[in-house]
C-alpha positions, 0 to 999 in steps of 0.5 A, spaced: 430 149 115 431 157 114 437 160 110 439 163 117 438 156 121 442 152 115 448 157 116 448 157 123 448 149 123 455 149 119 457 154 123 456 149 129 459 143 125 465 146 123 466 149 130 466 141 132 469 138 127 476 144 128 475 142 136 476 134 134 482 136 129 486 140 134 485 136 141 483 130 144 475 128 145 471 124 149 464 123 151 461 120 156 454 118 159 452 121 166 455 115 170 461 115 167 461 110 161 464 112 155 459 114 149 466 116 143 472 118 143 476 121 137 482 120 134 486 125 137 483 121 144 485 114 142 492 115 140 493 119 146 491 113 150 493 107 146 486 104 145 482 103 140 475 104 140 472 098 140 476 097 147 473 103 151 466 104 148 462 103 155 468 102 159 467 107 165 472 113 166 476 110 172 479 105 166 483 112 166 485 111 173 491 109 177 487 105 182 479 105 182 477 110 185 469 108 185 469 109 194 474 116 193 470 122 195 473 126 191 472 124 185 464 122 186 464 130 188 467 131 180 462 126 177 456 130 182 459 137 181 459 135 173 451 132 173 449 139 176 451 142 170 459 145 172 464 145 168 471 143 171 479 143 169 485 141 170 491 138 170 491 131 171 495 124 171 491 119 167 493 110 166 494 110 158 493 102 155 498 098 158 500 103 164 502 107 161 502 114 164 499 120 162 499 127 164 493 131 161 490 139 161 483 137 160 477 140 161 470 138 163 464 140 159 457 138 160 452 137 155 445 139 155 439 139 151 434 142 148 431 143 156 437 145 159 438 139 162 445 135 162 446 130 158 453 127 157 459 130 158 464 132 152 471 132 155 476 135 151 484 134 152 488 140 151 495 137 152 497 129 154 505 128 156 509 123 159 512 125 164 510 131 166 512 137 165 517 141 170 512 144 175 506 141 173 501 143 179 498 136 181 491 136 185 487 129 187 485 125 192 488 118 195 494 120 190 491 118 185 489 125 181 481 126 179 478 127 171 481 129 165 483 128 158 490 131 154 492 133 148 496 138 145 
């Protein structure tokens, strides 16, 4: 590898490992089902990895929303490629709820194509803050992960 490519490559790296450091970091495969999570992610939510690793991203919600338009638009708008955020009531280990500002990243690869989806919680609180805007569908608010 070039001098150039090789400083690159450790910019790269040091870029994610100060993103895994700061927040919350969750990534999923492109049906949903989770590949990793940090630390940050674990502790926010309660779990361990073992209890997540290719669970699908409604462990996260209040009822399962497999049937909901409005969350299999979420999953088919980040397929194609679009980002998303927002902020979202999630189901922490026990029931415990779980108020994040999270954003939704897709992956791609080498081809441009998505690949997985990096998801990244920039605040989890519980209860909410005063005044949060809550959006979703069946009272049940759509994807996002928090930390802060």
């Amino acid at each position: 590898m070039a001098t150039q490519e090789k400083v690159l490559s450790a910019d790269n790296a040091g870029k994610i490992s100060a993103i895994d450091r700061a927040q919350a970091v969750v990534e999923f495969d492109m049906s949903g089902k989770i590949l990793s999570a940090n630390e940050n992610f674990l502790k926010t939510f309660g779990y361990e990895i073992g209890e997540l690793k290719n669970k699908h991203h409604r462990t996260f919600c209040e009822q399962d929303p497999a049937n909901d338009a409005p969350y299999r638009h979420f999953w088919e708008k980040l397929n194609r490629g679009e980002f998303d955020s927002g902020e979202y009531k999630r189901i922490g280990k026990g029931g415990r709820e779980v108020w994040v500002n999270a954003s939704y990243n897709p992956v791609f690869d080498v081809n441009g194509r998505t690949r997985q989806r990096r998801d990244r919680v920039l605040r989890g609180d519980s209860p909410p803050p005063p005044g949060l805007p809550v959006r979703g569908g069946l009272g049940v608010v759509h994807q996002g992960h928090g930390w802060g």
